[in-house]
C-alpha positions in Angstrom: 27.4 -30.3 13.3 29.3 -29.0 10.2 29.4 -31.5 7.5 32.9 -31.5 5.9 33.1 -33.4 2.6 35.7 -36.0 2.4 39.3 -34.6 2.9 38.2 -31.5 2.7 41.2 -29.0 2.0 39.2 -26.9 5.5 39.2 -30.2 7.6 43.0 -31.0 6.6 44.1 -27.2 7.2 42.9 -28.2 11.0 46.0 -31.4 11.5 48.8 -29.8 12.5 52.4 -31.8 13.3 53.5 -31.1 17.0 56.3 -33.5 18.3 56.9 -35.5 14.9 52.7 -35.8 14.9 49.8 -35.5 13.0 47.1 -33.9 15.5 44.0 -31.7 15.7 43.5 -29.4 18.4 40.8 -29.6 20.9 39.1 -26.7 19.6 38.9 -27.8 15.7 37.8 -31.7 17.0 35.5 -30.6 19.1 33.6 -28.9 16.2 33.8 -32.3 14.3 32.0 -34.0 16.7 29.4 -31.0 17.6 30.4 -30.1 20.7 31.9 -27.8 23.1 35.6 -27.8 23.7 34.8 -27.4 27.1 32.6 -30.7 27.1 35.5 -32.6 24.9 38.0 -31.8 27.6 35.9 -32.6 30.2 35.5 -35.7 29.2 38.6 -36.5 28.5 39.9 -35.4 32.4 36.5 -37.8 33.4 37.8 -40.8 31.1 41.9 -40.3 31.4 42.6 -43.7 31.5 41.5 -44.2 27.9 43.5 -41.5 27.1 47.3 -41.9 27.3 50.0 -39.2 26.3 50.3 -41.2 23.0 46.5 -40.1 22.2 46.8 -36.7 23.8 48.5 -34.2 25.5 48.7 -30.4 26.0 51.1 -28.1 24.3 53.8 -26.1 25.7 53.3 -22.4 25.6 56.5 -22.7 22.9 54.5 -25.0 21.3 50.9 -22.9 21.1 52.9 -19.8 20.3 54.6 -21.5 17.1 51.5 -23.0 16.2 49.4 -19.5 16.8 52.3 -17.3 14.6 52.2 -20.0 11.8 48.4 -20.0 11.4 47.5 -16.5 11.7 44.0 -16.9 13.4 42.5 -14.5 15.9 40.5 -17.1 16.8 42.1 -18.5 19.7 42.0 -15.5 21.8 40.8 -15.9 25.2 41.4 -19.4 25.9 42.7 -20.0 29.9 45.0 -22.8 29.0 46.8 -23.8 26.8 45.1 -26.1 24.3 45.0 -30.1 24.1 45.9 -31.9 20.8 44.6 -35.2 19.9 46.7 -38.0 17.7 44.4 -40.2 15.4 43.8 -42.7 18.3 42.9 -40.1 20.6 40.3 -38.7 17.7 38.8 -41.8 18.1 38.8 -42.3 21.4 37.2 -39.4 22.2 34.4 -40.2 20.0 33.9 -43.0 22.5 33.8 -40.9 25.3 31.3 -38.6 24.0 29.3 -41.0 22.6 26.5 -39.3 20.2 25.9 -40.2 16.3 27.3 -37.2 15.4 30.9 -38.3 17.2 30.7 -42.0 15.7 30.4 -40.3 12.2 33.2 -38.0 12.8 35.3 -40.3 14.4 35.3 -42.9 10.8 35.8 -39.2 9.1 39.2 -38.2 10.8 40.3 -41.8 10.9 40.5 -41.5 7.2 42.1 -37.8 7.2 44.1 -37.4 9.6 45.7 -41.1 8.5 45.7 -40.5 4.5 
């Protein structure tokens, strides 16, 4: 797992505001909790009750586009679908769902971040 100081100027440039909210994209959390996005998604599809469209939901292609032109990353190429965001709670919540250290750490880390 990469270990991101404390409000890290990197970890911050990953919340983004879609629909009036702070969230991180499935992509970036699933780095913070060492992991796959393919493993945090599927968990999330295996655990949906937990996770209401308050806590996560995916973007519109609108939405991805803007995002994509406003960040400049050539990063995100490939992808199949379009990407999930997570609100603080859902951060957390997932951290449940995957439960290794490594998510429990990151999940008190982006509590902190994404809510300062």
């Amino acid at each position: 797992m990469k270990k991101l100081p404390p409000y890290s100027e990197e970890f911050l440039s990953q919340i983004y505001f879609v629909r009036g909210q702070r969230v991180m994209l499935d992509m970036d959390l699933a780095e913070v909790y060492g992991t796959t996005t393919k493993r945090l998604n599927e968990q999330v599809r295996r655990n949906i009750k937990r996770f209401p469209p308050e806590f996560v939901f995916q973007l519109t292609e609108v939405e991805f586009d803007d995002l994509r032109s406003q960040i400049a990353t050539s990063s995100w190429g490939g992808r199949r679908y379009l990407p999930y965001v997570f609100t603080e709670h859902g951060a957390v919540m997932a951290a449940s769902v995957l439960n290794t250290e490594a998510a429990v750490q990151a999940s008190i880390f982006v509590v902190k971040a994404v809510t300062a």
